[in-house]
Structure formats: C-alpha cells, structure tokens
LUMRODREN-247624 format. One record per residue: residue in three letters; x, y, z of N, C-alpha, C in turn. Coordinates in steps of 0.2 Angstrom, whole numbers, plus 5000, padded with zeros to 4 digits. Layout:
<zados>
ALAXYZXYZXYZ;...
</zados>
This chain:
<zados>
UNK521250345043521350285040520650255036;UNK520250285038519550275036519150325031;UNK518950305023518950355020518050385020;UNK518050445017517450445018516850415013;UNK516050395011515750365011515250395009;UNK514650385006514050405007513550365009;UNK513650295008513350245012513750215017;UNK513450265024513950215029513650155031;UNK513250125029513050035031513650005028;UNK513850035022514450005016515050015017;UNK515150065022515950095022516250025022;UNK516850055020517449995023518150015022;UNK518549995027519250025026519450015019;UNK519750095016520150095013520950055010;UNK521050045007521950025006522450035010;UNK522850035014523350085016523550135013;UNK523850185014524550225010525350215012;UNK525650245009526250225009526350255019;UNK525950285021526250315028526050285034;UNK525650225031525450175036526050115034;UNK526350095029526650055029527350045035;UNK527249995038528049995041528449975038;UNK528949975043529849995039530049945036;UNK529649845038529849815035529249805028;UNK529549795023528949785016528649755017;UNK528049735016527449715015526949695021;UNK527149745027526949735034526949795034;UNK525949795038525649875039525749865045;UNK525749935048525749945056525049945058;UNK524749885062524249895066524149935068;UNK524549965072524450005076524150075075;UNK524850105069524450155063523550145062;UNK523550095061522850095056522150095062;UNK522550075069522150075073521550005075;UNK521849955073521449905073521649855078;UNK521149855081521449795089521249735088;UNK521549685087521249595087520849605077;UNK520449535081520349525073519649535073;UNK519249545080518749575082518249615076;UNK517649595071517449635068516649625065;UNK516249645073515749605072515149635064;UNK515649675060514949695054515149635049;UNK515449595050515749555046514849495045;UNK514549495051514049465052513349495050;UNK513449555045512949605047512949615038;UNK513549585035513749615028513249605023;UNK512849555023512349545018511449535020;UNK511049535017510449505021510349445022;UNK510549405018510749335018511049315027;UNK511649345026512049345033511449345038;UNK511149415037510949445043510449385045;UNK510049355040509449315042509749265045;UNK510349235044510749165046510849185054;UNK510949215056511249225063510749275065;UNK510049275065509749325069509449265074;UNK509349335080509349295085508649305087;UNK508149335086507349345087507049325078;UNK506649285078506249275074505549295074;UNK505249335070504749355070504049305065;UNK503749275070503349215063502649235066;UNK502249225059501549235059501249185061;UNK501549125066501149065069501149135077;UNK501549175078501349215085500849245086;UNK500449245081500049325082499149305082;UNK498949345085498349325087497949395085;UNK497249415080497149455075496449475080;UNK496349545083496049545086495349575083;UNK494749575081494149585077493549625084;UNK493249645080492649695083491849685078;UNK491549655084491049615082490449675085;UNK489849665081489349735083488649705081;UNK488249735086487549695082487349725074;UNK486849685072486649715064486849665062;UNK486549665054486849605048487149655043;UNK487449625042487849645036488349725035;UNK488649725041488949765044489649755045;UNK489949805039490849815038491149875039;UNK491049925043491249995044491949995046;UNK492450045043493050055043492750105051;UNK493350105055493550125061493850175060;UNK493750225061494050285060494750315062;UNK494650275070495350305073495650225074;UNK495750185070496150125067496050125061;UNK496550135057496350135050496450065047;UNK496050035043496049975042495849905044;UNK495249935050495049885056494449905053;UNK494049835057493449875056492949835061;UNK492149875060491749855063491149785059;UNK491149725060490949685058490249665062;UNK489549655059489249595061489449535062;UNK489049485065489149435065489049385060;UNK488649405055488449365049489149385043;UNK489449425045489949435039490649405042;UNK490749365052491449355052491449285050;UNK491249215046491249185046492049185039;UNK491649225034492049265027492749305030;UNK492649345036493249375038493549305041;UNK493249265043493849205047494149165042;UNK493749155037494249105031494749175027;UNK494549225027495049265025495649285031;UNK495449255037496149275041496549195040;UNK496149145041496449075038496949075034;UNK496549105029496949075022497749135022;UNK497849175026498449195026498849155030;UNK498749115034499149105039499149125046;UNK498749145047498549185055498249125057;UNK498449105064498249045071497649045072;UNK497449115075496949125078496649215080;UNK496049215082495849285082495549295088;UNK495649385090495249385099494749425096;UNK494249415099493649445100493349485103;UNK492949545101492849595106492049615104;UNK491849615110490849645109490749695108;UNK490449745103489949815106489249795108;UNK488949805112488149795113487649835110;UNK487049815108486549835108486149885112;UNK486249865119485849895124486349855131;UNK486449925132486849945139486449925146;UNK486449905151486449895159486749915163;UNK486549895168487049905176487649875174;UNK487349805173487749735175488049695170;UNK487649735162488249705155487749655156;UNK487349625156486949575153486949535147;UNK487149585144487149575136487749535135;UNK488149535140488749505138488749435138;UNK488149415142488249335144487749305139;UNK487349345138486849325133486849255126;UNK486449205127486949165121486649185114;UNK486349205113486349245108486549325105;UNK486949325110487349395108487849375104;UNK488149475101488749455097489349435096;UNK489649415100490249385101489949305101;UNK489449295105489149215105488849205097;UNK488749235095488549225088489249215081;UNK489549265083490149275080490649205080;UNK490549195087491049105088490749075084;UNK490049065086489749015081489849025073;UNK489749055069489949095062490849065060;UNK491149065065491749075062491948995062;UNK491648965069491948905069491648845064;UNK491048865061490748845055491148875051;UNK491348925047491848935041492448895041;UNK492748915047493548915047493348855057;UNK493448795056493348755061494148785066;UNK494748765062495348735066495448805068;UNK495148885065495548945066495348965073;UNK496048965080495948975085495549035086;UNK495049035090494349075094494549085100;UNK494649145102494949185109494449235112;UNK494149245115493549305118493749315123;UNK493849395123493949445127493149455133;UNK493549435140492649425144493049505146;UNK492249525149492349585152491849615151;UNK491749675153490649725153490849775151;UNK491349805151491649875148491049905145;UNK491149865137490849905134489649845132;UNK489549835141489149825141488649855143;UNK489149895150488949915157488449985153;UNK487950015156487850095157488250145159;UNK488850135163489350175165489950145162;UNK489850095158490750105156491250065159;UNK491150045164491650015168491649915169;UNK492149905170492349855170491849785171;UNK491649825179491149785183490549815185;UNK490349785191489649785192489649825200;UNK489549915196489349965204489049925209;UNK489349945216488649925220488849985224;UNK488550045227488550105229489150145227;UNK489050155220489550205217490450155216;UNK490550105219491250095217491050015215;UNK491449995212491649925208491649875215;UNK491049825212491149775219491649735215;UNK491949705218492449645214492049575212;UNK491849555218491549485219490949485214;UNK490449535216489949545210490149545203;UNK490649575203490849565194491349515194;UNK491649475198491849385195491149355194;UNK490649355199490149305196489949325192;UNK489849385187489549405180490149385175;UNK490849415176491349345171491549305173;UNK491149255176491049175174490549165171;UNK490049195172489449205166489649195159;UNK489949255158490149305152490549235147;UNK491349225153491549155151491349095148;UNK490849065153490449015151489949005146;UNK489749075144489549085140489849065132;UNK490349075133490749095128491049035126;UNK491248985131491248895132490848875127;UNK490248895129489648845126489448875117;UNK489848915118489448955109490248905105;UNK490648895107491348865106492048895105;UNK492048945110492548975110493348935112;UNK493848935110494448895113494848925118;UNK494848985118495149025126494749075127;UNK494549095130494349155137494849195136;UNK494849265139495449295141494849355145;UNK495149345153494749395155495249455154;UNK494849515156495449575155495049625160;UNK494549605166494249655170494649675174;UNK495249625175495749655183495249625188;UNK494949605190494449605195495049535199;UNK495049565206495449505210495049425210;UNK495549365210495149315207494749285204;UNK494649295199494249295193494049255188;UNK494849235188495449195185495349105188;UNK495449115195494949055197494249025196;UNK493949085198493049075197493149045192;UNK493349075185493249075178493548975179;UNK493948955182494248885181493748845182;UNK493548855188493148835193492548805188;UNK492248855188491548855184491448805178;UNK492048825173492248795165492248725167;UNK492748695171493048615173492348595175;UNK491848615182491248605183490848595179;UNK490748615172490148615166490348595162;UNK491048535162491148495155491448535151;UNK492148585152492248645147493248655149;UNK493348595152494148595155494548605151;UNK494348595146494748585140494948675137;UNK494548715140494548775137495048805141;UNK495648855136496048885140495748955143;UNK496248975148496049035151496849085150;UNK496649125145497349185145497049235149;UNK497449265153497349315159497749385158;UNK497149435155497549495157497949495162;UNK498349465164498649475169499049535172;UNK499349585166499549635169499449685166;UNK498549705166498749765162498449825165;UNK498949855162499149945164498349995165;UNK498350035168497850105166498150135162;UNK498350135155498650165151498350195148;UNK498550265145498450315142498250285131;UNK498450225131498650205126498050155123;UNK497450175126496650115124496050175120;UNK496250235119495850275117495550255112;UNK495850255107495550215101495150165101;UNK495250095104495050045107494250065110;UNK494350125115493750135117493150175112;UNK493350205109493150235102492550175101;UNK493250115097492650065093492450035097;UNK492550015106492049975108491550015110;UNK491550055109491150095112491250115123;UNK491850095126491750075131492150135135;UNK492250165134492350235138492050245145;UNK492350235151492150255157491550325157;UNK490950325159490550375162490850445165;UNK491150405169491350435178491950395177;UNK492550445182493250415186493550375181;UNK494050345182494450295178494650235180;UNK495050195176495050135179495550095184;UNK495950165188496650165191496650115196;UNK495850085199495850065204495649985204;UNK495649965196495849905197496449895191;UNK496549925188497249905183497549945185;UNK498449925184499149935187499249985184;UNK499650025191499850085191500450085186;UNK500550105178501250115176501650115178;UNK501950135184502550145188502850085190;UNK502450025192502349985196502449925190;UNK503149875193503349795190503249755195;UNK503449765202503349695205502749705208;UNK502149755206501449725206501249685201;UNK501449695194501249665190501449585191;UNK502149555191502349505194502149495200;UNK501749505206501449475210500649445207;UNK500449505203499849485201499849435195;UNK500249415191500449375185500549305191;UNK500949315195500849235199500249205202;UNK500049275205499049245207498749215202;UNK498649235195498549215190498649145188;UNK499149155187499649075188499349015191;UNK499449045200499249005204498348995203;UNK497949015199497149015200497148955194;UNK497548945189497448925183497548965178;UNK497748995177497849055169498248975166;UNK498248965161498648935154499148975153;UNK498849045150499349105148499249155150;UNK499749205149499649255155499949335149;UNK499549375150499649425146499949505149;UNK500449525145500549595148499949645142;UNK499949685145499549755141499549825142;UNK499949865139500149855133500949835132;UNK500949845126501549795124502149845124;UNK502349885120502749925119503149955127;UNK502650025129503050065134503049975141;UNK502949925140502949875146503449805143;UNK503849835140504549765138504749765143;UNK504849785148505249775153504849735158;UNK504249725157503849675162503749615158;UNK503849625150503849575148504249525149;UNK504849555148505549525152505649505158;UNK505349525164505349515171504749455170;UNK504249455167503849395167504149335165;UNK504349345158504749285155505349255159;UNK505749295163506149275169506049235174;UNK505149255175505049245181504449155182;UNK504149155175503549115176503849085168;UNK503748995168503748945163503148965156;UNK502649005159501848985156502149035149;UNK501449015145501649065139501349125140;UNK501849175136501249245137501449295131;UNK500849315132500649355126500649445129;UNK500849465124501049545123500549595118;UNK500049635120499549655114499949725114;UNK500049745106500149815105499449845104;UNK499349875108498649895107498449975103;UNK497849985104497550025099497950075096;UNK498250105103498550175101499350165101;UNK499350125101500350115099500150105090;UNK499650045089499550035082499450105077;UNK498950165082498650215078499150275078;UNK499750275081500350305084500650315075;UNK500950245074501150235069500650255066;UNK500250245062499850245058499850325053;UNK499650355059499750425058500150425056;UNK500950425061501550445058501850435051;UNK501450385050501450365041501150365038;UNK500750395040500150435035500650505033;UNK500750525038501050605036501950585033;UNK502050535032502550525027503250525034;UNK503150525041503550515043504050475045;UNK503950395045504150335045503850295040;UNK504150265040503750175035503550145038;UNK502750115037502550095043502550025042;UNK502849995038503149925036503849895043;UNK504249955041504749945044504549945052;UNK504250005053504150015059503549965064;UNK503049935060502749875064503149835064;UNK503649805059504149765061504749765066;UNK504849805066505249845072504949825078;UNK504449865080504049875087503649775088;UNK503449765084503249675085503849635085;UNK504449625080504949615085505049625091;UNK505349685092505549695100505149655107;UNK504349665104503849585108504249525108;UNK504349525103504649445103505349445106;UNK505649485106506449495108506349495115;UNK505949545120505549545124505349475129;UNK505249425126504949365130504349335128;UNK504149385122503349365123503349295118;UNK502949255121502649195115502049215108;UNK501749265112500949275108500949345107;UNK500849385102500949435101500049455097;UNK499749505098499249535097499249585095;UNK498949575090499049635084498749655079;UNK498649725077498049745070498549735065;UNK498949725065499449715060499449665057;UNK499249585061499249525059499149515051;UNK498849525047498749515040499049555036;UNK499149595039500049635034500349585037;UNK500749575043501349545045501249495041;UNK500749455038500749395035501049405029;UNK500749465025501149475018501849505017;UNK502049525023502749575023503249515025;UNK502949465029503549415032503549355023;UNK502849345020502949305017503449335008;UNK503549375010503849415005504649465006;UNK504949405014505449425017505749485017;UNK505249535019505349615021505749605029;UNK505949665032506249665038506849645037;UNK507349605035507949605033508449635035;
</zados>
C-alpha cells in the first residue's frame, strides 16, 4: 500500500487501487491498507514550522556559558591546536574578547589560568595580580553586566600537575581546600560573579562559602564541579592549560565513570555545603547523571561538553564526515533535553549565530 519514494522524510500513502477498494463504493478497507485508528504522529513532524511549534526542548543562547584561556604576556592570541577555533589570550586582549562575546548574546564566560611559573602549591593561582585576576578586572571594565565565572583549582599551577597540594607523595585534601579558598577569594576580590571549584577535593565547597560570607563577598555564587568524572575526554584541555599530571592520575579524587549514586551522593554534599549550582562533567557519555541529578536536586546545573567531545567533532568535520553545525546542535541539545539548566561550550558563539539564523530545525 505504500509506494516507493526517494525522500523518505516526504513519503506518504499513496491513493488506493481498485483492490483495496471494498465491496461497497466509495469505502476503502482499513484493514487492506493496514491502518489502525487515526493515530499518525508525522503529522506533527510535516513542516519546520510544525516542528518548531511543538518541540519539546529548546535550545537558547541565554544557556551557555563561553569557556576562554587566559596566559601570561600582552598581547597574546594563539589559535589552540587541538581546539580549532579557541584560543590562547592575554589579559590585556580579554576585555575586546568580552564585548565581542557580549555583543552576540552570550550571558557570561568561565575562565581558566595557564601560569607563568609552576610550585608545590600553585601559588600563582591566588595571586592578585595574576592572570585570571587580571583578566576579571579587563573584562568587567569592558563588558560590566557580562557574567564572570572562574574555574579555582592548581592543576595547571602545581610542579606536578595535580589538583592539589602533595604532602608525602599523595594529595592532602585539607591542604589543598585551604589553597582554594585562597584561589576563591581571590578571585572575589578581582570581581569575579561565580567561583566554580573543579579540584574534587572533599569540602571545599564549604570552606570556599565559609570564607567569601566572612569577607564581605555573599553575594558571590559558588558552582561546584560536583560530579566530575576521570575521564578520558580533558586531553585537549590539558594541552592548552598546560596541566597534565607529572605522575599517576587523578582516579583518586574524581569519580569513577562506572559510578551514578557516587556522583548523586557527592552532588548532595555539595548542595548541603552551599554550592548555588552544581555541575556534571563531562556532558555527553554522563546524560544519565544528568538526568538522575535533575530528578534528584531543585538547584541549577550546568553540563560542560568539554574539550574532546568538542575536538571529536571537530575532526570529524574536518574530514568531511558529519556537519559540524548539525551535530553541536544535536549533542548541546541533548544537554538541555538531559536536565541541564547551563550548558558549557566552545561552541557558544557559533551557537549564537546558528540559532539566530534558525538552523536545527
């Protein structure tokens, strides 16, 4: 009953023939033609107009937060090798990048440090004239209203690479919360509008509340990597920050992939310390803790597709094998379809021109 097609999004039943006709004239037989009820959901799917009317996830550029990479020097713009299209910025140059993320329509942007010079203990990080602390200042004199988000953490501060602060060979926890409230408060006072620690270090999250309310700085949010993975998926990222572990990996304080009701235990401590917002990482292979978060907790949270889910694609449409239009569309919905409120992305200012030009459809 069904003719054939070369665009099957377009098919559509053919006319009958006389041998679907039943016996009385002008009455076909259901049942010939095979059609149960009046059931026929492409009816909803038939134009783009339709589609946009009744879609049930919206993907809007007030979600997305534009993650940038801040490095010592003046006057410093280097394309990122293995992020095609990102780059390495001075300080003195993000004031121009923030009225340039402004004027598209992007909320706000998270920050990330390379150092100058490396220590035990990341020192540079807390520094007020380091560059992240410099960069806030640069931006919120260009672009005042455009959200300021800073990534704490030593990673890419530390001599070894690692989140926190050694004290014979393994990661003290408590040592490295009191270096990010430092790092934190730091980042308070340069004029930062959220925090987001991302060391995993247990209680953190507190300290970090504890300290900001006590110096006049309440008013500052705290987003909490709350659940992020040792994933396979930060190489790139560690590239531009430069933050690649010396020795070992970082299995022993960020979540085992296999593991959901760790993350949702650790997403409640978080919760309960003060987190505002609470973050899964990475976005992609963890929808389903996005889901289980969203289920589970009121608070907002944010989803980053990070480096190498971005550089995934990237390639793959380098070599002509997907659209990478269609397919950051794709994969950043699915975030939002997921639960997420704040979506984190190198894609942020394409998505601005793709959505304002009603691509995705």
């Amino acid at each position: 009953m069904w003719h054939a097609c070369s665009d099957l999004t377009e098919c559509e039943p053919r006319a009958p023939d006389v041998h679907d006709v039943a016996s009385e004239p002008g009455k076909i037989s259901v049942t010939k033609m095979g059609i149960i009820g009046s059931q026929r959901p492409r009816r909803l799917r038939r134009t783009s107009a339709i589609r946009r009317l009744v879609r049930e996830t919206r993907l809007s550029i007030d979600q997305l937060l534009y993650p940038m990479f801040v490095v010592p020097g003046s006057g410093v713009e280097d394309e990122i090798g293995s992020m095609p299209g990102q780059f390495h910025r001075s300080a003195d140059r993000m004031g121009d990048s923030a009225r340039a993320v402004e004027a598209l329509g992007i909320q706000g942007v998270l920050l990330f440090g390379r150092s100058a010079t490396k220590s035990p203990d990341g020192s540079e990080a807390s520094d007020h004239d380091g560059v992240v602390q410099r960069a806030i200042e640069q931006i919120k004199r260009a672009a005042p209203e455009l959200i300021v988000c800073t990534d704490v953490c030593l990673c890419a501060y530390t001599d070894h690479g690692h989140c926190g602060v050694l004290h014979r060979g393994m990661i003290d926890n408590d040592l490295s919360v009191s270096r990010m409230v430092e790092v934190a408060l730091s980042h308070a006072q340069a004029g930062a509008d959220i925090v987001a620690p991302s060391d995993m270090m247990d209680g953190r999250v507190g300290a970090i509340r504890t300290v900001l309310d006590a110096e006049g700085f309440g008013s500052i949010s705290i987003m909490a990597y709350a659940a992020k993975y040792a994933s396979a998926f930060y190489g790139p990222f560690r590239e531009a920050s430069d933050s690649a572990p010396l020795f070992g990996d970082r299995h022993t304080y960020q979540l085992d992939p296999a593991n959901v009701r760790e993350a949702i235990r650790e997403v409640g401590l978080d919760v309960a310390e003060g987190a505002d917002m609470v973050m899964v990482k990475p976005a992609l292979p963890y929808l389903d803790v996005v889901a289980r978060v969203r289920a589970t907790y009121d608070v907002p949270i944010a989803a980053y597709l990070v480096s190498g889910e971005f550089a995934a694609i990237k390639a793959a449409a380098a070599r002509g094998w997907l659209n990478e239009e269609d397919a950051a569309l794709e994969a950043l919905t699915s975030i939002s379809r997921a639960g997420a409120d704040v979506i984190i992305t190198y894609w942020a200012p394409d998505v601005a021109v793709w959505l304002d030009k009603g691509s995705g459809s």
